[in-house]
ROMARKOL-44906 format. One line per field, with one value per residue (C-alpha): residue number from 1; residue in three letters; x, y, z. Coordinates in Angstrom, 3 decimals. Example, Ala and Ser with C-alpha at 12.3 -4.5 7.8 and 13.67 -1.06 7.14 Angstrom:
! residues 2
num: c(1:2)
residu: c(ala:ser)
east: c(12.300:13.670)
north: c(-4.500:-1.060)
up: c(7.800:7.140)
This chain:
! residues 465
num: c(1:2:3:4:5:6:7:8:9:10:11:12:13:14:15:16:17:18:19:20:21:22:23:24:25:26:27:28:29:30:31:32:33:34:35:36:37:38:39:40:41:42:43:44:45:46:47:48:49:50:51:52:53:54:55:56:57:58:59:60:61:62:63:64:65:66:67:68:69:70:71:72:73:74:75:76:77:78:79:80:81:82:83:84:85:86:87:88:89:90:91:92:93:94:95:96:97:98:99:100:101:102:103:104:105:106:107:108:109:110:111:112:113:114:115:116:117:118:119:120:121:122:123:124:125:126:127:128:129:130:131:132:133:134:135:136:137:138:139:140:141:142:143:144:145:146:147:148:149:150:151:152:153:154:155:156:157:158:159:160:161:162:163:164:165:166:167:168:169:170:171:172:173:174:175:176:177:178:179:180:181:182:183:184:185:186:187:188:189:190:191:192:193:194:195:196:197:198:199:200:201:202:203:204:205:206:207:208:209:210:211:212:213:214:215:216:217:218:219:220:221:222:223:224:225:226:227:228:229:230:231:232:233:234:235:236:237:238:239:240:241:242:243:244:245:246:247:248:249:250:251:252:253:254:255:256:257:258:259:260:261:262:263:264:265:266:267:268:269:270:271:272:273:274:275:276:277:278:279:280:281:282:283:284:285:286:287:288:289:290:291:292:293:294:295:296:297:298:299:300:301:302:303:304:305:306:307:308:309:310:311:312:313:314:315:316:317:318:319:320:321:322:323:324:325:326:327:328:329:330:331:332:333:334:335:336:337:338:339:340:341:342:343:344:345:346:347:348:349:350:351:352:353:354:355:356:357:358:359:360:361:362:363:364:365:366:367:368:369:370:371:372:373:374:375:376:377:378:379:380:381:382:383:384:385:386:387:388:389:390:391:392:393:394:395:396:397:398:399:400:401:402:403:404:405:406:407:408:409:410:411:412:413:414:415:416:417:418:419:420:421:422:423:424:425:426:427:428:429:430:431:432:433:434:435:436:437:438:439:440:441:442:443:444:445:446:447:448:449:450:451:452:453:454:455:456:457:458:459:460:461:462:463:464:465)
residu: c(unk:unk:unk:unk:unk:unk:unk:unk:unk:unk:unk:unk:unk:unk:unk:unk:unk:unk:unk:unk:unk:unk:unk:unk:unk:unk:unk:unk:unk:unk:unk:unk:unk:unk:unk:unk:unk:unk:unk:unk:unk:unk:unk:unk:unk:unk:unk:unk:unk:unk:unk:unk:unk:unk:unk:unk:unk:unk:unk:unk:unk:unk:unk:unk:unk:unk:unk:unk:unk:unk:unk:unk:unk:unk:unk:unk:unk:unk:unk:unk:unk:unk:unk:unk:unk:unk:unk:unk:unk:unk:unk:unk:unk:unk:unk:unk:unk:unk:unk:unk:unk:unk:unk:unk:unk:unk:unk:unk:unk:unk:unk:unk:unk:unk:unk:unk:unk:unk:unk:unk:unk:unk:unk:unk:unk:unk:unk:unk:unk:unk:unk:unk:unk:unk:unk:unk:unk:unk:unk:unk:unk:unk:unk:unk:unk:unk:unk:unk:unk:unk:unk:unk:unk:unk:unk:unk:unk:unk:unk:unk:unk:unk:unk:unk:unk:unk:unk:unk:unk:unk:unk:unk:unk:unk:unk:unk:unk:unk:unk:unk:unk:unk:unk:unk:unk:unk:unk:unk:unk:unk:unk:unk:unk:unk:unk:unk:unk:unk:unk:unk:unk:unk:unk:unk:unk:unk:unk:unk:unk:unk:unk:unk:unk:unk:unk:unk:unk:unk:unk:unk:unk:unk:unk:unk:unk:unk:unk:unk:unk:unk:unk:unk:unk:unk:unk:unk:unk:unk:unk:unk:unk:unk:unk:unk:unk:unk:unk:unk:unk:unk:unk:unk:unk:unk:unk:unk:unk:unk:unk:unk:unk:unk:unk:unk:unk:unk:unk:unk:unk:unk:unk:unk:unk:unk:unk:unk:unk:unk:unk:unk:unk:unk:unk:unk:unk:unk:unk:unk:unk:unk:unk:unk:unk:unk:unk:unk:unk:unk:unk:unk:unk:unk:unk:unk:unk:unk:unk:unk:unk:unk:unk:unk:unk:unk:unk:unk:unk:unk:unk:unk:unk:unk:unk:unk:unk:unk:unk:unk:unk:unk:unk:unk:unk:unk:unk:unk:unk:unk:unk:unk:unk:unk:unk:unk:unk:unk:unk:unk:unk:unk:unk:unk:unk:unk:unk:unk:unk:unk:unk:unk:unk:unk:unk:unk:unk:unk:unk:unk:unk:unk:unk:unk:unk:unk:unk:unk:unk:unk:unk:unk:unk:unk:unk:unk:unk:unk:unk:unk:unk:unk:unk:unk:unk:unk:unk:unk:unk:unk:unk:unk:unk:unk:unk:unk:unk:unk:unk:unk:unk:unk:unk:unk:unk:unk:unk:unk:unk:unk:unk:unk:unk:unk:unk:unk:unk:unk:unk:unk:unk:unk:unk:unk:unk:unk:unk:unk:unk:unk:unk:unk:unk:unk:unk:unk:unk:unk:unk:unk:unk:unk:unk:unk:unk:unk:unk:unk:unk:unk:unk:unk:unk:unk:unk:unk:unk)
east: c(81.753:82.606:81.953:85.307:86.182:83.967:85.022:84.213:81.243:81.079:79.942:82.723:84.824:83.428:84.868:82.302:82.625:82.187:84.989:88.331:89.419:88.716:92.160:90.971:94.219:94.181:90.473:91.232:94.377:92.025:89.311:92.282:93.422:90.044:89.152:92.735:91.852:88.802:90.179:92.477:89.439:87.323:90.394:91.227:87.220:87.267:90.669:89.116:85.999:88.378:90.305:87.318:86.184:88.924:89.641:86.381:86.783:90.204:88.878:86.029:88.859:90.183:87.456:86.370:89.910:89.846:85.909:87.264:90.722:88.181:85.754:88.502:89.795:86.456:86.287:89.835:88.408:84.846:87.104:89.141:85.485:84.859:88.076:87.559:83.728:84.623:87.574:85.326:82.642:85.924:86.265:82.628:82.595:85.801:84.366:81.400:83.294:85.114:82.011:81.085:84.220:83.547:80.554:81.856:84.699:81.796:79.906:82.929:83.646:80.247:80.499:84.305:82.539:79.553:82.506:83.887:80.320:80.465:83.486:82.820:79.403:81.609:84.305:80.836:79.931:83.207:83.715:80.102:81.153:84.314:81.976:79.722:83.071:85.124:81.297:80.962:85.082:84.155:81.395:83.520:86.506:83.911:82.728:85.984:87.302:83.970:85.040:88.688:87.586:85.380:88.786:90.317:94.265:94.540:92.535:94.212:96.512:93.924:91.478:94.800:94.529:90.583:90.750:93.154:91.252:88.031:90.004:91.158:88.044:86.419:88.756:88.486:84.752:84.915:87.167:84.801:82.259:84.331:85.184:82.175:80.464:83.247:82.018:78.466:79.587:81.782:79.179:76.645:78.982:80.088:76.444:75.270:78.737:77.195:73.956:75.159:77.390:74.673:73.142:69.078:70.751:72.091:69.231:66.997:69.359:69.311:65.781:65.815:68.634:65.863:62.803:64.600:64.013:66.741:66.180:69.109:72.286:74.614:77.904:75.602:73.236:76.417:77.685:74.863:74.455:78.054:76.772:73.750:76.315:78.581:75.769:74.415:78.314:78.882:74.771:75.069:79.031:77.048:74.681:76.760:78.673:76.804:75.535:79.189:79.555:76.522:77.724:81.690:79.492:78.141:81.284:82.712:79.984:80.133:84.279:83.891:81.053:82.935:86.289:84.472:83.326:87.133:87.789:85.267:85.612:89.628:88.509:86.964:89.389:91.952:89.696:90.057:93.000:92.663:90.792:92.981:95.340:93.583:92.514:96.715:97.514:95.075:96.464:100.242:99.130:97.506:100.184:102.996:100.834:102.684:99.482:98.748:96.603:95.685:98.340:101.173:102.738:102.955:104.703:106.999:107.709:108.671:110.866:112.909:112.761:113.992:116.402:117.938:118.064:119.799:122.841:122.477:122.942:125.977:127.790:127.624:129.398:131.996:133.613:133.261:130.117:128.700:130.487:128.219:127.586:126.695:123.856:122.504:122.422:119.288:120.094:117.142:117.763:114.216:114.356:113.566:109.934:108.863:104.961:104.576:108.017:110.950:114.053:117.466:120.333:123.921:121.794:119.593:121.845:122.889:119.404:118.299:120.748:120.037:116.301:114.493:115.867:114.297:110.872:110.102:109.969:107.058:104.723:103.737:103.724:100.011:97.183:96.429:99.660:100.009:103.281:106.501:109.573:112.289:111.614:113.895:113.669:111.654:109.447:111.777:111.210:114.130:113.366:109.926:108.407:108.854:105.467:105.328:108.966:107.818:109.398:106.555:104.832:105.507:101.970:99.944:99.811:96.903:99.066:102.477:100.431:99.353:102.559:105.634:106.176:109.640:112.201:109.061:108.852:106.117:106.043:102.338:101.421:101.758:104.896:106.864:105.419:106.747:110.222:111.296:109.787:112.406:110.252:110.176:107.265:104.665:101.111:99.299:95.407:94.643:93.220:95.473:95.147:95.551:94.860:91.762:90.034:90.309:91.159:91.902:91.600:94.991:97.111:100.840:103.745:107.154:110.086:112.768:116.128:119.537:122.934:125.688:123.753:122.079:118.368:118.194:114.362:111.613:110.315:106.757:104.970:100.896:98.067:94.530:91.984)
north: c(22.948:22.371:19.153:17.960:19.593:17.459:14.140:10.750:9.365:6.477:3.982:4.981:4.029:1.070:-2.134:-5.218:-7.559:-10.568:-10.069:-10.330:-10.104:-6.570:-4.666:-1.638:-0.099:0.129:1.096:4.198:5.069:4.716:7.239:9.449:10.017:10.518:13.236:14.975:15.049:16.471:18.616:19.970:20.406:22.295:24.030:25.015:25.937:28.398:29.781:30.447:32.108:33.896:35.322:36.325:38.213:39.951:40.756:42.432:44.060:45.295:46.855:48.544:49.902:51.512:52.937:54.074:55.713:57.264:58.833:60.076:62.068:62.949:64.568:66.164:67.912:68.716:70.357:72.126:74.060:74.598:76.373:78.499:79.502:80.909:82.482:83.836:85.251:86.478:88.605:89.460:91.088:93.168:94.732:95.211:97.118:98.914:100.044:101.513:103.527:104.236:105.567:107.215:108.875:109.771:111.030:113.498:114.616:115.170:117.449:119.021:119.986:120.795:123.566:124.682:124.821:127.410:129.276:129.416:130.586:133.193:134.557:134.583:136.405:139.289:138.895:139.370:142.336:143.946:143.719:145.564:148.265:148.522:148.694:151.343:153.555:152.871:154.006:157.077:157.687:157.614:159.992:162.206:161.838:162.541:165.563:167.076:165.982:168.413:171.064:170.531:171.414:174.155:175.680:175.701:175.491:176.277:172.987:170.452:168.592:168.222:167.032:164.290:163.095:163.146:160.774:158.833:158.491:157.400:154.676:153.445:153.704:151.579:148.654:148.919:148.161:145.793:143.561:144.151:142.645:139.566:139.310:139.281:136.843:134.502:134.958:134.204:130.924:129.899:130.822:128.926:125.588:125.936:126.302:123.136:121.610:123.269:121.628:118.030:118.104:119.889:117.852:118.496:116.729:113.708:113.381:113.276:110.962:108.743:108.703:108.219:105.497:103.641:104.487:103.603:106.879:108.903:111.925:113.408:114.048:111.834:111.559:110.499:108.320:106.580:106.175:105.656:102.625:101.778:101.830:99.571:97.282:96.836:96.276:93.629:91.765:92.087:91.200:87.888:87.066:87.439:85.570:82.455:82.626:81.808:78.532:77.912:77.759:75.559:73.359:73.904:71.867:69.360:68.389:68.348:65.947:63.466:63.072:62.710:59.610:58.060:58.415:56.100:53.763:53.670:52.580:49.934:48.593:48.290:46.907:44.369:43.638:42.972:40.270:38.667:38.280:36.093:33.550:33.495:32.566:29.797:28.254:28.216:27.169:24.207:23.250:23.199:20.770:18.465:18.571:18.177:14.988:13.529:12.524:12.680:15.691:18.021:20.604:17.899:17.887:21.551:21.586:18.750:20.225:24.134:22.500:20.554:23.259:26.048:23.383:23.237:26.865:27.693:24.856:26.863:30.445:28.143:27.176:30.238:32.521:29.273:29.620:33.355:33.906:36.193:37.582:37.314:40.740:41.355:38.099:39.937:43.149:44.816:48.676:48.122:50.840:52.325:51.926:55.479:55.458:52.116:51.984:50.116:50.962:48.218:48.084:46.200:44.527:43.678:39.915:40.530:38.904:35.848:35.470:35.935:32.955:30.450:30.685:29.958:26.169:25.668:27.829:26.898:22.999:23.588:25.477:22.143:20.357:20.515:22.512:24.341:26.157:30.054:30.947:29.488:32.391:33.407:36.253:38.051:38.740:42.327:40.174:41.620:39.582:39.436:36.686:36.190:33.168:33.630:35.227:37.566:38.807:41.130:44.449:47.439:49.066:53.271:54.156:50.747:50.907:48.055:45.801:45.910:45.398:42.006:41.142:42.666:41.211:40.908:43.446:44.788:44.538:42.580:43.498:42.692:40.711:37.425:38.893:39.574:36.910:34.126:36.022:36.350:32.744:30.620:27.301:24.539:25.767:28.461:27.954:30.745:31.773:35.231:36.790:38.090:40.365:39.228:43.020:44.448:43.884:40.431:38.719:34.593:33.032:31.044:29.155:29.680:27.434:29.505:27.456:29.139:29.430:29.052:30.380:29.236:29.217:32.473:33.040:34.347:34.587:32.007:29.925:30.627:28.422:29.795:27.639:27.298:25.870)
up: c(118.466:122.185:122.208:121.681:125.187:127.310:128.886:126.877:128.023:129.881:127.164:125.585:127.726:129.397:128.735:128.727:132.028:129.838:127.148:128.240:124.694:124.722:125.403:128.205:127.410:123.774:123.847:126.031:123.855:120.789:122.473:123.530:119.462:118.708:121.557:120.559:116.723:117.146:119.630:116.852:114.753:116.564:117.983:114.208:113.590:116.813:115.382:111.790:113.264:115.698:113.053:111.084:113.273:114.195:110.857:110.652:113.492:112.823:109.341:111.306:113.421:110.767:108.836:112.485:112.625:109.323:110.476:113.550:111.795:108.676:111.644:113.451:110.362:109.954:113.038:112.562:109.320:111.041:113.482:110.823:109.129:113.079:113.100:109.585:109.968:112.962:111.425:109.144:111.639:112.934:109.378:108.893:112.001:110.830:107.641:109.512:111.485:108.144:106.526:109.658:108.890:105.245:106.217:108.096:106.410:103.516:106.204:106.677:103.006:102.632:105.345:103.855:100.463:101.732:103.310:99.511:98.148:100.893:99.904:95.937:96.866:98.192:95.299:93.143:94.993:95.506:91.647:91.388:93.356:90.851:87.581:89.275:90.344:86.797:85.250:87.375:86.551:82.591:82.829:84.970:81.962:79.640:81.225:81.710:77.938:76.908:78.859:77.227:74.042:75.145:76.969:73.305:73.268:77.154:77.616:75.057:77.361:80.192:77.373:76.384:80.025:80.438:77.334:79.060:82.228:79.971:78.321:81.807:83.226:80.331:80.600:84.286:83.657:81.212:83.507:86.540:84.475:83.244:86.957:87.987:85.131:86.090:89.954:88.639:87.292:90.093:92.641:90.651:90.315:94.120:95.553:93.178:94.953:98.191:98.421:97.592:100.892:103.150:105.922:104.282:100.981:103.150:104.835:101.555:99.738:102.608:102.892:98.523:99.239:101.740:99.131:96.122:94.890:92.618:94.049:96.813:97.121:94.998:97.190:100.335:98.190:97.288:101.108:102.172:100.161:100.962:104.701:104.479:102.664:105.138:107.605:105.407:105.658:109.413:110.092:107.472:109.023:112.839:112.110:109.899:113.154:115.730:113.055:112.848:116.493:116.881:114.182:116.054:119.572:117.960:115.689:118.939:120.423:117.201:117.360:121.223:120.513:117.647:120.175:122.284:119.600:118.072:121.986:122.547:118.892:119.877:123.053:121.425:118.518:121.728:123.399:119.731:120.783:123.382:121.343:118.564:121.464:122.922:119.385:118.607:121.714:121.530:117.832:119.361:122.185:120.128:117.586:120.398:121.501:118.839:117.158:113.324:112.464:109.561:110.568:111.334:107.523:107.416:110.767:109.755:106.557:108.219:110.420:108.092:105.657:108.842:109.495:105.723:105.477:108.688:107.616:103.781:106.032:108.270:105.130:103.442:106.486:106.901:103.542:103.462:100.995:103.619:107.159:110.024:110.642:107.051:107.685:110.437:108.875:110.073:108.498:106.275:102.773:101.495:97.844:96.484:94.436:96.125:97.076:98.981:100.666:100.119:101.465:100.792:103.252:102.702:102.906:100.222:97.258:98.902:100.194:96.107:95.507:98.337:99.818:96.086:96.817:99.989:99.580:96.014:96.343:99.161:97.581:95.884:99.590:98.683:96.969:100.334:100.736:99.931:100.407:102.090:102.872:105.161:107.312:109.546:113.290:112.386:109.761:106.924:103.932:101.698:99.268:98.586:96.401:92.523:91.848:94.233:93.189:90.433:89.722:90.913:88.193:89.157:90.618:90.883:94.322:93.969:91.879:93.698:97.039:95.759:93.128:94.934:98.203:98.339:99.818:102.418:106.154:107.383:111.054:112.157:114.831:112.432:110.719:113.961:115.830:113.131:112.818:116.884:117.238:119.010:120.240:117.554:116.095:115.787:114.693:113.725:112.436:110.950:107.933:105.030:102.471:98.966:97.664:95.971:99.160:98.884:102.070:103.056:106.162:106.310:108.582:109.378:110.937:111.928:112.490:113.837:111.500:113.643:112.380:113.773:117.381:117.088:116.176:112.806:111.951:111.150:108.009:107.302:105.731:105.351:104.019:103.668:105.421)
């Protein structure tokens, strides 16, 4: 493709000694059209590949983007699980001391509760002691209610009162005994109670807990089940911890690596940049040569159609249409439940009623061209052509991307570059995006649009190649 840069070759242009018919001058003018058309070609070849790849690269960019914030969120929640297990090591530990706790406060009730036994044991006996007096006090009564009635009437009232004393004596014995039964049963519940908090219970039931066995103490089976538990937690959240911080490093290794890719893949997308820039500037020369080529209609045609627009814009702020300031509005309104996001100016109506006449007609310039509208100096695009000025459907993202392209603000590097354009023209190469991940390689001319001396924006006029 570079060989439209090197110099003619001498053959071509030699002029024969013998033929002074030959005109030298017109033969080098002749070779001079041909080098700069096929300068433009190859110029608009280098520009297509350019923008290719740069298109390619930019969408690497951004899935390369999108991997890096995906892995850094990543990264964020790996560091929460850290945070999290780790938290959860501090209560395991907790609730071992807890049951550390419990297990001694059971000791200690065991040792209150063979206090208790104790104390009934000597309740038992003291109420022994009782039956064995009130038994020896009703014998006594009985012996001295016999020698009552042997005494005859001298006797009778000591007999009432030894009869008295037997009675007592008799109930006291028969509530020594319930006393003491009810001891009996106490003492037998309480030592049951007694042995399930002693020390030679815990130790069986933990040695039953360990064996499997059902044998042991009940309330120390049960804690110390409860204990290997809670080692089990804060062994399993030690252990998924130090994975998670292994995992934590080398999350931290892959988002540093694919930082560095992001930067060399931008890198690169910006040196794309520079050969988009040569390709363009090589089509403007050779168009500013004044010599026919394949872009030369579409740059005549933007710059007439700039030109009609701007005296449109002029007439409409002379007879008071539109005031100047409202023309220049740039206090762009979001419209509420727009996606993608549109916005409206105190321009937008008049725009509705004037551009249509001036961008309709050159969409049928030829088959090539895409699109011809009026874009502010921030790439806002008030008017667009008549099929791309459909009302959004609520939630087709997809199909307003593609359909609704009016009322948005198209302020890439194409967008902004066509809308702040001031020279007489501005020939562009890049790679749009029709939507559905459909993309076209296109060209665009921006001729500026004047109003009333003052840069307004640009005329774009894309088409294929």
């Amino acid at each position: 493709m570079f060989n439209a840069f090197r110099r003619p070759s001498a053959a071509a242009l030699a002029t024969p000694a013998n033929d002074p018919a030959v005109d030298t001058g017109a033969a080098r003018r002749d070779t001079g059209r041909a080098f700069v058309v096929t300068l433009a070609q190859q110029a608009s070849s280098l520009g297509r590949e350019a923008a290719e790849v740069r298109g390619a690269l930019d969408d690497t960019v951004k899935v390369a983007t999108a991997q890096t914030q995906a892995v850094q969120a990543l990264a964020r929640q790996l560091q929460d699980v850290v945070r999290a297990q780790a938290g959860i090591a501090q209560e395991a530990q907790r609730g071992l001391q807890a049951v550390t706790q419990v297990a001694d406060a059971v000791q200690g009730v065991g040792a209150e509760v063979g206090g208790i036994v104790e104390t009934l044991r000597q309740v038992s006996q003291a109420a022994g002691q009782i039956t064995q007096i009130a038994l020896q006090t009703r014998l006594v009564a009985f012996n001295a209610s016999v020698e009552a009635k042997r005494a005859g009437e001298a006797g009778r009232g000591f007999g009432v009162v030894a009869d008295a004393v037997k009675d007592l004596a008799a109930q006291v014995e028969q509530s020594s005994k319930q006393i003491t039964g009810t001891v009996s049963q106490l003492d037998a519940r309480i030592a049951t109670l007694a042995r399930e908090f002693s020390r030679d219970a815990a130790s069986a039931s933990s040695k039953a807990a360990r064996s499997g066995e059902g044998e042991g103490s009940a309330v120390h089976r049960a804690i110390a089940v409860v204990e290997q538990g809670v080692h089990r937690i804060h062994a399993s959240s030690e252990a998924s911890r130090v994975v998670c911080g292994g995992l934590e490093g080398q999350m931290a290794g892959i988002e540093s690596e694919m930082q560095r890719s992001t930067k060399t893949l931008e890198s690169a997308l910006g040196r794309t940049e520079t050969f988009l820039k040569i390709s363009e500037h090589l089509l403007e020369g050779a168009a500013e040569t004044g010599l026919e080529t394949e872009d030369t209609p579409y740059i005549r045609a933007a710059r007439q159609a700039a030109a009609q627009l701007g005296q449109l814009l002029d007439d409409a702020v002379r007879n008071g249409s539109i005031s100047a300031a409202d023309l220049f509005d740039s206090q762009y309104q979001p419209i509420a439940a727009t996606q993608p996001q549109q916005h409206l100016t105190r321009f937008v109506a008049l725009a509705d009623r004037l551009f249509p006449q001036v961008q309709e007609p050159l969409l049928k310039l030829t088959d090539k061209v895409v699109f011809c509208i009026a874009a502010d100096r921030n790439g806002y695009i008030a008017c667009h052509n008549a099929q791309y000025n459909q009302p959004q459907r609520p939630g087709e993202v997809a199909w307003n991307t593609a359909h609704c392209r009016n009322r948005r603000i198209f302020n890439d590097r194409t967008g902004l570059a066509s809308g702040r354009n001031q020279r007489p023209f501005l020939l562009q190469t890049y790679r749009r995006d029709m939507g559905g991940g459909k993309f076209v390689v296109m060209k665009e001319v921006a001729a500026p649009i004047v109003v009333g001396g003052k840069h307004w924006g640009g005329l774009r006029l894309a088409f294929k190649f």
